[in-house]
KOLKOLMAR-129593 format. One record per atom (N, C-alpha, C): residue in three letters; y, x, z. Coordinates in steps of 0.2 Angstrom, whole numbers, plus 5000, padded with zeros to 4 digits. Example, Ala and Ser with C-alpha at 12.3 -4.5 7.8 and 13.67 -1.06 7.14 Angstrom:
BEGIN
ALA497250665039/ALA497850625039/ALA498450665039/SER498950645035/SER499550685036/SER500050645039/
//
This chain:
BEGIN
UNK516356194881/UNK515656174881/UNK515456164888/UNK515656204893/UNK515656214898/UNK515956124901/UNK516456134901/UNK516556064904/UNK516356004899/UNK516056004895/UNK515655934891/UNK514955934897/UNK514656004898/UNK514156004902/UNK514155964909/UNK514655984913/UNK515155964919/UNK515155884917/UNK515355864913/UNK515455774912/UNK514955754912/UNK514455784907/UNK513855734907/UNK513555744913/UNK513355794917/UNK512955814921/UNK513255754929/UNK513955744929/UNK514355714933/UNK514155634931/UNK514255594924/UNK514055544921/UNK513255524924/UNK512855584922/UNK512055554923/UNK512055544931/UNK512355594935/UNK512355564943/UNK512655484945/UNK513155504941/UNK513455414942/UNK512955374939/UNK512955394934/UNK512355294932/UNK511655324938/UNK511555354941/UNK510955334944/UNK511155334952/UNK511655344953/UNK511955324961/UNK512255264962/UNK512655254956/UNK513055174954/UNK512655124956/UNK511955134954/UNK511555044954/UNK511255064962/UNK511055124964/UNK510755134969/UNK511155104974/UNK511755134975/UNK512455094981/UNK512455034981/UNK512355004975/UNK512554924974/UNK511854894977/UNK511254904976/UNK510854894976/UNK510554884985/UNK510754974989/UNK510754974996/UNK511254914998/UNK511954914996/UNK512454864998/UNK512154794998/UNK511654794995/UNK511554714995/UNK510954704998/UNK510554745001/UNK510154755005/UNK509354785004/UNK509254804997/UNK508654834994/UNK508554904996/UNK508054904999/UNK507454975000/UNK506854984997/UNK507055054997/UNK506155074994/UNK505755065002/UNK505155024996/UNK504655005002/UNK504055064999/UNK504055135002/UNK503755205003/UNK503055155002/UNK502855115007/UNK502055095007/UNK501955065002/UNK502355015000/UNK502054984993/UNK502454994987/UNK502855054987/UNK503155114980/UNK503355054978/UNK503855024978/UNK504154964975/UNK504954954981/UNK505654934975/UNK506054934979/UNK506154844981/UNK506254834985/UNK506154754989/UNK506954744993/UNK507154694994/UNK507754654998/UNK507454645005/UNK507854675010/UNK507554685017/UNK507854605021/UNK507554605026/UNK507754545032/UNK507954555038/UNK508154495040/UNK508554515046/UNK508254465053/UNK508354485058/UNK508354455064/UNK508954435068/UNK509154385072/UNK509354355076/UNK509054305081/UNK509454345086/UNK509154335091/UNK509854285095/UNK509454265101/UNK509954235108/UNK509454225113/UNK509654265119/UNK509354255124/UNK509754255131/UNK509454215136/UNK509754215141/UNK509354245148/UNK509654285153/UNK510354315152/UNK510454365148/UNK511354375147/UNK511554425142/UNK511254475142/UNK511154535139/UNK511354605139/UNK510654645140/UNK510354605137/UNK509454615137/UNK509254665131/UNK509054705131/UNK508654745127/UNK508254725124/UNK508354755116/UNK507754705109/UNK507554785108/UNK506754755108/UNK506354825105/UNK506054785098/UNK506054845094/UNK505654825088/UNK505354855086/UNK504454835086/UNK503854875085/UNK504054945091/UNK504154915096/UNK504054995103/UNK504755025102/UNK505355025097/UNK505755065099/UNK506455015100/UNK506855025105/UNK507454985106/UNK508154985101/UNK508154945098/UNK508754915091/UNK509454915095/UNK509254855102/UNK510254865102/UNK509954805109/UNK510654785112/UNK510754725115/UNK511054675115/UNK510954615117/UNK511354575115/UNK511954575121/UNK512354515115/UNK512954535117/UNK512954485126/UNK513654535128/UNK513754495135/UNK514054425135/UNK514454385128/UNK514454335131/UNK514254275128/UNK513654265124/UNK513254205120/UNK512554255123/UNK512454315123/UNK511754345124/UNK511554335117/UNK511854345110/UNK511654355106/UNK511654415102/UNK511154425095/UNK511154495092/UNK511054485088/UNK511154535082/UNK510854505072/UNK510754585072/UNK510054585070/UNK509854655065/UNK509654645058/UNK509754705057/UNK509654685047/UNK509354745046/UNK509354755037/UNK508654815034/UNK508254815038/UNK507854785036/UNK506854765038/UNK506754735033/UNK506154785032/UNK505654775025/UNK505354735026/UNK505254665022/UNK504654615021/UNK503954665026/UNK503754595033/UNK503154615037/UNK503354595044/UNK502754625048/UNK502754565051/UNK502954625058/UNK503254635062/UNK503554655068/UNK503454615075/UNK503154675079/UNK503254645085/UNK503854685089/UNK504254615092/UNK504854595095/UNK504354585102/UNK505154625108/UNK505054625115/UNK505954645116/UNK505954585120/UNK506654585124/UNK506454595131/UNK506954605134/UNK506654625140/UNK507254635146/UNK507354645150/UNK507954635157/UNK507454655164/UNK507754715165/UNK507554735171/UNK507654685179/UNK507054645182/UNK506854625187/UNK506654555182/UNK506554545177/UNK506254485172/UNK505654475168/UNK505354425167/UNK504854445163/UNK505154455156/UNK504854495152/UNK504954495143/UNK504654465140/UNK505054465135/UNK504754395131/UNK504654445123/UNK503954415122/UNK503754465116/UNK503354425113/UNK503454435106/UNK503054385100/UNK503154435094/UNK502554415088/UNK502554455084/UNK502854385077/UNK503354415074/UNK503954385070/UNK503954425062/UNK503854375056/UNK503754405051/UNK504654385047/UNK504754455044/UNK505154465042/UNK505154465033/UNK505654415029/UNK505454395023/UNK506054425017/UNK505854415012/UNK506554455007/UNK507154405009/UNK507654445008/UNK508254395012/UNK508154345016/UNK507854365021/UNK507854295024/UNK507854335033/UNK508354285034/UNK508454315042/UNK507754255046/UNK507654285053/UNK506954255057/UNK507554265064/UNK507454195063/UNK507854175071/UNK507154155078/UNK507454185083/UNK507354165090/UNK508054135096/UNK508254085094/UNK508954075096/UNK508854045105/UNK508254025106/UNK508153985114/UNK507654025118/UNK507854095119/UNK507454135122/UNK507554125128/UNK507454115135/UNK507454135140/UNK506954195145/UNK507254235147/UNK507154285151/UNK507154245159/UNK506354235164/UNK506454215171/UNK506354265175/UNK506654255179/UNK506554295186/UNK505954315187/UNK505654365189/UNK505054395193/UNK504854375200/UNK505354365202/UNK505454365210/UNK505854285210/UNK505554215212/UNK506154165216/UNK505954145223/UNK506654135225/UNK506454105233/UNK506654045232/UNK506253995235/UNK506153925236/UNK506253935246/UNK506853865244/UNK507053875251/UNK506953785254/UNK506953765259/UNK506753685260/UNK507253655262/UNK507353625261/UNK507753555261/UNK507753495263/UNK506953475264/UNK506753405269/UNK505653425269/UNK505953385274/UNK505053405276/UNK504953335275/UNK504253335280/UNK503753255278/UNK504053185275/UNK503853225268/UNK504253195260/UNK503553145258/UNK503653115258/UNK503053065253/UNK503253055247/UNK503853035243/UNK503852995238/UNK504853035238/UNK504953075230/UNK505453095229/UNK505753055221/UNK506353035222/UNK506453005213/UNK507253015212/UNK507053055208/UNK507853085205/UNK508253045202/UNK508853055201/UNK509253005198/UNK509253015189/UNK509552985183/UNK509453025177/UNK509953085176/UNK510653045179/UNK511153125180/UNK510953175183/UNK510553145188/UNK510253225190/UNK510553255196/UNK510953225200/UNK511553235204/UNK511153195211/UNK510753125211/UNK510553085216/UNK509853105217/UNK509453085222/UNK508753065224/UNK508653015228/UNK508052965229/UNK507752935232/UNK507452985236/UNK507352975242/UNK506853025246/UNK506652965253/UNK505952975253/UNK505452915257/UNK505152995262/UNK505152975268/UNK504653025274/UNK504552995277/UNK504053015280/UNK503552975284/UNK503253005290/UNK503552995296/UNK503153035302/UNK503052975309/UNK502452985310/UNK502152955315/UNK501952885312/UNK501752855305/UNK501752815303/UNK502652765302/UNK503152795302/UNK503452755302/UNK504052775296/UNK504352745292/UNK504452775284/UNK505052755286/UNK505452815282/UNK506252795282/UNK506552825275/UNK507152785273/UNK507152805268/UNK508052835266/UNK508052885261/UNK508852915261/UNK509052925253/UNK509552935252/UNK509852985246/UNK510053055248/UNK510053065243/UNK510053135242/UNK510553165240/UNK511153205240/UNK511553235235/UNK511253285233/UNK510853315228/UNK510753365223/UNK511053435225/UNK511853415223/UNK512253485223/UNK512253505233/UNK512353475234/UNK512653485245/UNK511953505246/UNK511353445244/UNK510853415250/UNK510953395255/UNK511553345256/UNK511753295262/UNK511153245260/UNK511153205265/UNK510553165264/UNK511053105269/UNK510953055264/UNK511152975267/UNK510752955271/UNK510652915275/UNK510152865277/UNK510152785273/UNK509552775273/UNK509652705270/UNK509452655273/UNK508852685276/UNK508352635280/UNK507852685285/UNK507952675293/UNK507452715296/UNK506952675299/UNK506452705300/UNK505852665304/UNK505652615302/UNK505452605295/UNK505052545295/UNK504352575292/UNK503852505293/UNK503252505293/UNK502852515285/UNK503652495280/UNK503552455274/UNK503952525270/UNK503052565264/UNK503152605262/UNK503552595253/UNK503752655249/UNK503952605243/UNK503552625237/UNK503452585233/UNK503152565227/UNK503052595223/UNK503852575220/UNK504252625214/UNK505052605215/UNK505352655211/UNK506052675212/UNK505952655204/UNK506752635202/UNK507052635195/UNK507752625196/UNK508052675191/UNK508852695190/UNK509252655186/UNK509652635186/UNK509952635181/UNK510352675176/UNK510552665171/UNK510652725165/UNK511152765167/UNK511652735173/UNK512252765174/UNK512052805180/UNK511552805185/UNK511452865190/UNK511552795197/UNK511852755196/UNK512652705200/UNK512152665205/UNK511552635203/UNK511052575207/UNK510452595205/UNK510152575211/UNK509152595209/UNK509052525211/UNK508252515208/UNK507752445213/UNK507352485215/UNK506952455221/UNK506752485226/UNK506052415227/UNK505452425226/UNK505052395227/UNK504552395231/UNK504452385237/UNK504052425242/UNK503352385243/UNK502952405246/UNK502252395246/UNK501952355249/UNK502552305252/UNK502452245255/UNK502352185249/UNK502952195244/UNK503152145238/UNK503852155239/UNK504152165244/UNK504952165246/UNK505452215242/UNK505752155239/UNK506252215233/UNK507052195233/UNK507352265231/UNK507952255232/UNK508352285227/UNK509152275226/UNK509452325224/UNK509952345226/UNK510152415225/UNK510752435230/UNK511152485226/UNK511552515230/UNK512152575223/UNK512152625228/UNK512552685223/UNK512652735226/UNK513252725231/UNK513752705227/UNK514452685233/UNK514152645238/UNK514752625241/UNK514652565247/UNK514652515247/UNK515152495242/UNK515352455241/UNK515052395232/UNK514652385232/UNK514352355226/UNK514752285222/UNK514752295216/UNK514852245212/UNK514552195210/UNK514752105213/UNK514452055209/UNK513752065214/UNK513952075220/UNK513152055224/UNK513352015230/UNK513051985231/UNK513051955237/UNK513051955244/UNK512752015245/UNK512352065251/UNK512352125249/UNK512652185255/UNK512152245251/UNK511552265256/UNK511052295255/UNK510852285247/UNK510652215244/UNK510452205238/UNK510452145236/UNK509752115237/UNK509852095240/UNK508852065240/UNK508651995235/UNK508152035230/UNK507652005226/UNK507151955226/UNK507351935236/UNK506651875237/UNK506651805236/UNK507251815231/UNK507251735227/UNK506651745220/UNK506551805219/UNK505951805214/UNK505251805219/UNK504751775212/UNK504151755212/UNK503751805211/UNK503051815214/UNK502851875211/UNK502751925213/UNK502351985210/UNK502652065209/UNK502952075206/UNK503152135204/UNK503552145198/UNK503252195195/UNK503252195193/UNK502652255189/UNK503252315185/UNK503652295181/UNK504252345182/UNK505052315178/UNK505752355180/UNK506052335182/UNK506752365179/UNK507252335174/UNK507452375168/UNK508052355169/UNK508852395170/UNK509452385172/UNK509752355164/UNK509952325163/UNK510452285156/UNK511052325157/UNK511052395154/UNK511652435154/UNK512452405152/UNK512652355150/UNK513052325148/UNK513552275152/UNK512952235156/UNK513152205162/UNK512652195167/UNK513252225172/UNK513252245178/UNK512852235184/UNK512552145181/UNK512152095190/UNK511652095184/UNK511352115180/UNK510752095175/UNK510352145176/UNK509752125178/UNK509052155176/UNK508652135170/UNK508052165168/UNK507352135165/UNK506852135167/UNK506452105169/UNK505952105176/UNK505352075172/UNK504752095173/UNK504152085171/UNK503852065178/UNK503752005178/UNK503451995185/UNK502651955182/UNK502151985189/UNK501551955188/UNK501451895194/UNK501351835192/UNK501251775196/UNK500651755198/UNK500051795194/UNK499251785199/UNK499051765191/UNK499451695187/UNK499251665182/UNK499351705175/UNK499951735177/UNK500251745170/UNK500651825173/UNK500951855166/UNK501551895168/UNK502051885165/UNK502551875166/UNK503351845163/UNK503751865162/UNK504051885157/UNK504451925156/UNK505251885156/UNK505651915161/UNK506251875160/UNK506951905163/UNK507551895161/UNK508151915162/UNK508351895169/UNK508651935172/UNK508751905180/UNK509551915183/UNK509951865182/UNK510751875185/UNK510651885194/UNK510651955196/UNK510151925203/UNK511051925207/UNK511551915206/UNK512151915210/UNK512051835209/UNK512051795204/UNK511751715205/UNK511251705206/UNK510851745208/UNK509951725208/UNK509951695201/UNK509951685196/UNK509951645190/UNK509351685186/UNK508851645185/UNK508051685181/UNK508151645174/UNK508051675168/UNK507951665162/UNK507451685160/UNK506951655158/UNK506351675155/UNK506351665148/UNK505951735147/UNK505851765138/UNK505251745136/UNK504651745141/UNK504151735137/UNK503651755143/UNK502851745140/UNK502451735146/UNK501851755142/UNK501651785148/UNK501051805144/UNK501051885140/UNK501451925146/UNK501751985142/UNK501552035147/UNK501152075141/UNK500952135143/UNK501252185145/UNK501852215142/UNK502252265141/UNK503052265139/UNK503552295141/UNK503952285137/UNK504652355136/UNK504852365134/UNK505552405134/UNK506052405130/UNK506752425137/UNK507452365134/UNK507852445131/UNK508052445128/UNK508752485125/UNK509152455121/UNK509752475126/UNK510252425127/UNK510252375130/UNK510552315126/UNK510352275126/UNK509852215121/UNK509452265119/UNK508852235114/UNK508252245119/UNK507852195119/UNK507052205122/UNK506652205117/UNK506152215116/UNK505552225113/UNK504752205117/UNK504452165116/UNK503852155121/UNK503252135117/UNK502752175119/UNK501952125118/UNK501552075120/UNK501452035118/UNK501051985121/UNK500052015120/UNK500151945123/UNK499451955127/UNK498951935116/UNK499151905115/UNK499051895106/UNK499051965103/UNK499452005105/UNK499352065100/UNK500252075097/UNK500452045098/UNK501252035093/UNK501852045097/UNK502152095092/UNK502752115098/UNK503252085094/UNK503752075098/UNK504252025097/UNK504952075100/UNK505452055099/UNK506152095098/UNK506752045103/UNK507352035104/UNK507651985105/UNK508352035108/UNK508852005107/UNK509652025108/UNK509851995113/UNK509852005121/UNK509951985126/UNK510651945127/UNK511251995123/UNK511951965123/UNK511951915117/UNK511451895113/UNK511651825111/UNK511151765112/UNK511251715108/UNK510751645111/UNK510251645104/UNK510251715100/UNK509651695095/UNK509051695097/UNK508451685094/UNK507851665096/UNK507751735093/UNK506951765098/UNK506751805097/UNK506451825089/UNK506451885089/UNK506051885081/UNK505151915081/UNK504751905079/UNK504151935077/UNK504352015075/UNK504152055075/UNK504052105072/UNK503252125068/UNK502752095070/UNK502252115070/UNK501952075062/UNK501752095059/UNK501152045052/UNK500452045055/UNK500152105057/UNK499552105060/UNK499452115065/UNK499352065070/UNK499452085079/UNK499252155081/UNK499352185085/UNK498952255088/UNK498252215091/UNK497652255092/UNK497152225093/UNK497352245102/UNK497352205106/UNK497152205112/UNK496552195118/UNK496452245122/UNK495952225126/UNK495952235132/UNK495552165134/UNK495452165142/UNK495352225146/UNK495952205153/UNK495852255157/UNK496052335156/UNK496452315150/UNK496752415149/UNK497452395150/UNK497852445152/UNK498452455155/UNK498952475149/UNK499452425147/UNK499852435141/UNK500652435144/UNK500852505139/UNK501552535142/UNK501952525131/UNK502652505133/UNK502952515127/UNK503452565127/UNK503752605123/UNK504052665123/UNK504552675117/UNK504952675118/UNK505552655111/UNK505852755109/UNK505452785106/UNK505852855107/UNK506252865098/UNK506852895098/UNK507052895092/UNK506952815087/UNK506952785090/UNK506852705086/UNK506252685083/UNK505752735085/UNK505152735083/UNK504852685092/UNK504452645090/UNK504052585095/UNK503452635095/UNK503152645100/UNK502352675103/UNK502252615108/UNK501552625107/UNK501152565112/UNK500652625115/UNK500452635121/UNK500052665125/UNK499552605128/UNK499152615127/UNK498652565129/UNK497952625133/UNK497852625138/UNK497352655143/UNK497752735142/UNK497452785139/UNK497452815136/UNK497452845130/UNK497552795127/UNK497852815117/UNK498652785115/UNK498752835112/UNK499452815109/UNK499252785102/UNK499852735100/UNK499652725094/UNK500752725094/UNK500752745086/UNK501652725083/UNK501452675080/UNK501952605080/UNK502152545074/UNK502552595070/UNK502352605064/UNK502652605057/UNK502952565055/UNK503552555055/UNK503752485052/UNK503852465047/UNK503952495041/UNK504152445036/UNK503452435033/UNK502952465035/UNK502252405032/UNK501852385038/UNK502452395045/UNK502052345050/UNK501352355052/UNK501552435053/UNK500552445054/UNK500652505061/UNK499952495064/UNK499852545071/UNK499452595069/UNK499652645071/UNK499352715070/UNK499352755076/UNK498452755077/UNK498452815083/UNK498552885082/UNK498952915086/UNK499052985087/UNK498953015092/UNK498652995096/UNK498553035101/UNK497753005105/UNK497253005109/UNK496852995112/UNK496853025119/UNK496553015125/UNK496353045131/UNK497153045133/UNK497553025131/UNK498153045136/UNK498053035145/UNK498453095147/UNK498553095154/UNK499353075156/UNK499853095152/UNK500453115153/UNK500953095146/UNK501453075148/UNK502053085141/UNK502353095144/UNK503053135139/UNK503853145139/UNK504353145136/UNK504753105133/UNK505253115131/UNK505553195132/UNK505653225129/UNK506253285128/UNK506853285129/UNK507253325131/UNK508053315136/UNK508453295129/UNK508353335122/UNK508653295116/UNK508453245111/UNK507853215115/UNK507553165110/UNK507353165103/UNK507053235102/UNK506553265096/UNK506153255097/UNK505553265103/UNK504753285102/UNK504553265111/UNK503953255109/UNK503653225114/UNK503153275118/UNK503253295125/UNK502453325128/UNK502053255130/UNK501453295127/UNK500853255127/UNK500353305132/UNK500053275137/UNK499653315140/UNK498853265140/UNK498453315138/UNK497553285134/UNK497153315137/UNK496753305142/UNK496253335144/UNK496453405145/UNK496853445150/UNK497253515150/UNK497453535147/UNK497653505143/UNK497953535136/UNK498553505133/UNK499153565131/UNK499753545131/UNK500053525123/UNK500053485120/UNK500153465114/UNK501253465113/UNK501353425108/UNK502053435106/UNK501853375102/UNK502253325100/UNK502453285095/UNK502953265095/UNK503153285086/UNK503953285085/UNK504053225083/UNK504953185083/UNK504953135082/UNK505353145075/UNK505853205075/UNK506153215069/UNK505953285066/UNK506453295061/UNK506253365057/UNK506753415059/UNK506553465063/UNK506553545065/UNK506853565060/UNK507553575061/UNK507453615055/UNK507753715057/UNK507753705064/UNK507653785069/UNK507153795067/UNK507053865067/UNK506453895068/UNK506253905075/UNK505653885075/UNK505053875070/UNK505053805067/UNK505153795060/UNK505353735058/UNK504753685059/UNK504753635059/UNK504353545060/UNK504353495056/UNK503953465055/UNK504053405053/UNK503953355056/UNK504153295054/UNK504253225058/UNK503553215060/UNK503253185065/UNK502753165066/UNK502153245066/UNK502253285066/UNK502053345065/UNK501553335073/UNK501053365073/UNK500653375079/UNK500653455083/UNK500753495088/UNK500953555088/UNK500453545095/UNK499953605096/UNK499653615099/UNK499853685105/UNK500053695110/UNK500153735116/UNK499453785118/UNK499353765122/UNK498753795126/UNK498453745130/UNK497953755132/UNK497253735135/UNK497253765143/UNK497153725148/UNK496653755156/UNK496253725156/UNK495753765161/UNK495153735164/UNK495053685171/UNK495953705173/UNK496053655179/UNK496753605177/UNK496553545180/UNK497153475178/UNK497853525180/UNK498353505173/UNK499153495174/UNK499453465176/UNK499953465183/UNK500353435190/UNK500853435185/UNK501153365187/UNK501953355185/UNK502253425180/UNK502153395173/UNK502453465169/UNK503053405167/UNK503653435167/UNK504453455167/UNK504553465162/UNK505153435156/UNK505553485153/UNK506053495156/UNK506153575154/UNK506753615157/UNK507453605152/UNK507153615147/UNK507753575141/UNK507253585136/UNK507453565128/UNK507053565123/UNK506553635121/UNK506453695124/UNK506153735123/UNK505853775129/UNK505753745133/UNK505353755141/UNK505153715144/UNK504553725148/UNK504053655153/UNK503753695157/UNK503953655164/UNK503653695171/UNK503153625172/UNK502653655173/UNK502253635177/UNK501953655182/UNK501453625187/UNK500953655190/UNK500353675189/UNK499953725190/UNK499253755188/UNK498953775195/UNK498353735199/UNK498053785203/UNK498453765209/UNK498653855210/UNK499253855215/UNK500053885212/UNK500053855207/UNK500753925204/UNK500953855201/UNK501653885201/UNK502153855198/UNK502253895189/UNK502053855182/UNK502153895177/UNK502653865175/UNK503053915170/UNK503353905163/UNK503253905155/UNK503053885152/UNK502853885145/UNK503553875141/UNK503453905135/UNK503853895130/UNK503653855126/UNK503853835121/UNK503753795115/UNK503653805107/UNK503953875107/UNK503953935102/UNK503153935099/UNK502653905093/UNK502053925092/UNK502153985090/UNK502554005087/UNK502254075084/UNK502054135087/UNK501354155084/UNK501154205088/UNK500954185094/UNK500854225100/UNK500654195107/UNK501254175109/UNK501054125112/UNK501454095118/UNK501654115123/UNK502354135127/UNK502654175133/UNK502354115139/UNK502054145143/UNK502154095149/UNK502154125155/UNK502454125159/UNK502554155166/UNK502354125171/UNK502354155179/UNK502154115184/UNK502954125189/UNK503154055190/UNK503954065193/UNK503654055200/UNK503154035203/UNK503054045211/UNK502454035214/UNK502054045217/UNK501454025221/UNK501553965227/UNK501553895223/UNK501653835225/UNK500953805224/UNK500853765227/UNK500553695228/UNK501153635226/UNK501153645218/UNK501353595218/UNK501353505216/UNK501453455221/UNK501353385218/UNK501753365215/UNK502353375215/UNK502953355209/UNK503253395209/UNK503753395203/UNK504053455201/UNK504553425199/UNK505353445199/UNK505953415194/UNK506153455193/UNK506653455184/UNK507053515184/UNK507953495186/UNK508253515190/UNK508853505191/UNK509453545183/UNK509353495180/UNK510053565174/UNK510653555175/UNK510653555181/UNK511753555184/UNK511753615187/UNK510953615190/UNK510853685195/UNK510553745193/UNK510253725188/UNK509853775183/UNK509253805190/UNK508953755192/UNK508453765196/UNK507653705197/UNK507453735199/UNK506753675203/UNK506553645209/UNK506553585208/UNK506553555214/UNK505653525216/UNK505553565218/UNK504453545221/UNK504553525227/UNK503953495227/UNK503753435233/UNK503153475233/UNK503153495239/UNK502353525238/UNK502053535245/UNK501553495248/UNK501253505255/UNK501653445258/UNK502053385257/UNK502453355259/UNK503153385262/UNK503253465258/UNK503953475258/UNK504453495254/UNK505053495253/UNK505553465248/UNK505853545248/UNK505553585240/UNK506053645241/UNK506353645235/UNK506853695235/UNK507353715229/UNK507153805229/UNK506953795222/UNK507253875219/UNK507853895218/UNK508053945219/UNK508853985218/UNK508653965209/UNK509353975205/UNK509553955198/UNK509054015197/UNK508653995192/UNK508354015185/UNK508254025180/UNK508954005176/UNK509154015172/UNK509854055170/UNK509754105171/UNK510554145171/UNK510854165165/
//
């Protein structure tokens, strides 16, 4: 009798610990607050630098690991958790992260900045600074006692080339080409040129190559990645503007069209608008005729300044301060933006910064599907100042230094919750680049040229 007691009493414990192990194994807790047993979630994190401290709601979980600076927590009840990472001499990064039944809630692009950087100088009476795309070169123009000279820059050394000293003749605009390899150089006389990094140039003439077989200004000035003596040149004749292909090693000018507002080449394809309204397309490497793209012309008006923009394959036309997309398969223009100051392509070609009246927008070109997820065309609002934003930067897709005032910020990208922003220096600054070989910044500020120590560790 005894032991039938002994079995069942051993039985009844089993079937009620049986489901309960299988149940905690798979991740379910009693949630005590709302007397109901629920599937818990998890957190994953990555942050840089490694070896950072995560608190959860005030107490500390773990750190990440030393060599991704990653972590994954689990059991947490459906709710919502304030999360603080943190690294002693760094600002923390804190946001409030809701946690869902089986469902892990990532932060996988956190960065942790310094508190402390020193910016050290590099060139003084700086006017005019223009990086290369590599990211390795600069244009740099100084100017002392009225008389302007001009250099390259090496990025990693800071050796400075000389290119041109002592002339009276300031420059315009700089434009690279896509390999880092030849810039044009148009200065404020009309005098334009092109030249390379090495010494030695291909398929030129002269070095540098001088452009004074063209007519006109140029109003802007596009490298034909493919082939090598080829430009695309928008020149304004007083009459008209012209848009046209230039072999400038033969001097040889081919004209596309006239009467053109705007244009932009990728690859070797252009895209242009005319003064009508209608943008038109055209394949530089073959002898087709251009195509129409447009059914109903964009409406055009006198005296507003139009730029074209080719981001993800999508066409935008910026006309004064409005953005508008061509949708194209029913051929129609659609404003999304107004009061523009500023736009930027992103380092991975998803999402655009939009700067509006002090205020930092986001527009995506494709669908997020990181968290915080997105949608194509999605509009994502930042924050707001009461004073204009200098030169804001992307750092890579999930950070933007700008200037404010007198300080150098950094904002993140992350909506959820508030926004991390930091101050990385007490600058005055007029332009800002982010160097990502050196993981640092390079400000122009007061007319001097400094670098912060890496910032990103």
């Amino acid at each position: 009798m005894q032991r039938t007691i002994l079995f069942a009493v051993f039985t009844i414990i089993f079937l009620i610990l049986a489901p309960t192990i299988v149940l905690y194994s798979q991740g379910y807790r009693m949630d005590w607050e709302k007397k109901k047993i629920t599937q818990t979630g998890a957190f994953s994190f990555k942050a840089l630098p490694p070896r950072a401290d995560i608190f959860v709601n005030g107490k500390l979980i773990k750190k990440t690991n030393f060599f991704l600076g990653s972590a994954t927590t689990s059991t947490f009840l459906p709710g919502e958790y304030k999360v603080r990472i943190e690294k002693e001499g760094y600002y923390p990064w804190e946001k409030t992260l809701e946690i869902t039944p089986r469902g892990v809630t990532e932060a996988k692009f956190i960065v942790l900045f310094p508190k402390a950087v020193t910016f050290s100088s590099t060139a003084e009476n700086i006017e005019g600074f223009w990086p290369s795309p590599d990211q390795k070169w600069a244009i740099i123009e100084t100017k002392s006692l009225q008389q302007v000279s001009l250099s390259i820059q090496n990025l990693a050394t800071k050796e400075l080339i000389s290119l041109e000293k002592d002339t009276a003749d300031s420059v315009k605009s700089v434009s690279w080409d896509a390999t880092s390899q030849r810039f044009f150089i148009q200065f404020q006389s009309g005098n334009t040129r092109i030249q390379s990094i090495s010494s030695n140039m291909q398929a030129c003439r002269q070095i540098p190559c001088d452009l004074g077989f063209l007519e006109g200004s140029i109003e802007k000035a596009e490298f034909l990645p493919t082939q090598e003596s080829r430009i695309v040149l928008l020149q304004n004749t007083g009459n008209s503007q012209i848009l046209s292909a230039v072999d400038y090693a033969n001097q040889q000018i081919i004209s596309l069209d006239t009467n053109v507002l705007a244009f932009v080449l990728l690859g070797n394809t252009v895209d242009w608008l005319d003064a009508t309204g209608t943008i038109w397309q055209k394949q530089l490497d073959t002898n087709s005729p251009a195509q129409k793209l447009t059914h109903t012309p964009f409406s055009v008006k006198d005296a507003q300044p139009y730029e074209l923009f080719l981001w993800r394959g999508t066409l935008f036309i910026k006309e004064g301060k409005q953005l508008f997309r061509f949708i194209y398969p029913e051929r129609l223009f659609e404003k999304i933006f107004d009061q523009i100051e500023f736009q930027q392509l992103d380092p991975r070609d998803e999402k655009i910064l939009i700067v509006r009246n002090s205020e930092l927008w986001l527009y995506y070109l494709i669908d997020e599907y990181e968290q915080p997820q997105k949608r194509r065309g999605e509009k994502v609002f930042l924050t707001r100042f009461g004073q204009p934003i200098r030169s804001p930067q992307w750092m890579n897709g999930s950070y933007i230094a700008f200037g404010l005032d007198n300080a150098i910020k950094i904002i993140e990208t992350d909506d959820r919750d508030g926004i991390n922003m930091v101050d990385i220096g007490i600058l005055s600054a007029k332009k800002i680049f982010w160097d990502a070989n050196t993981k640092s910044l390079i400000v122009l500020s007061d007319r001097t040229l400094l670098t912060s120590e890496r910032i990103i560790r």
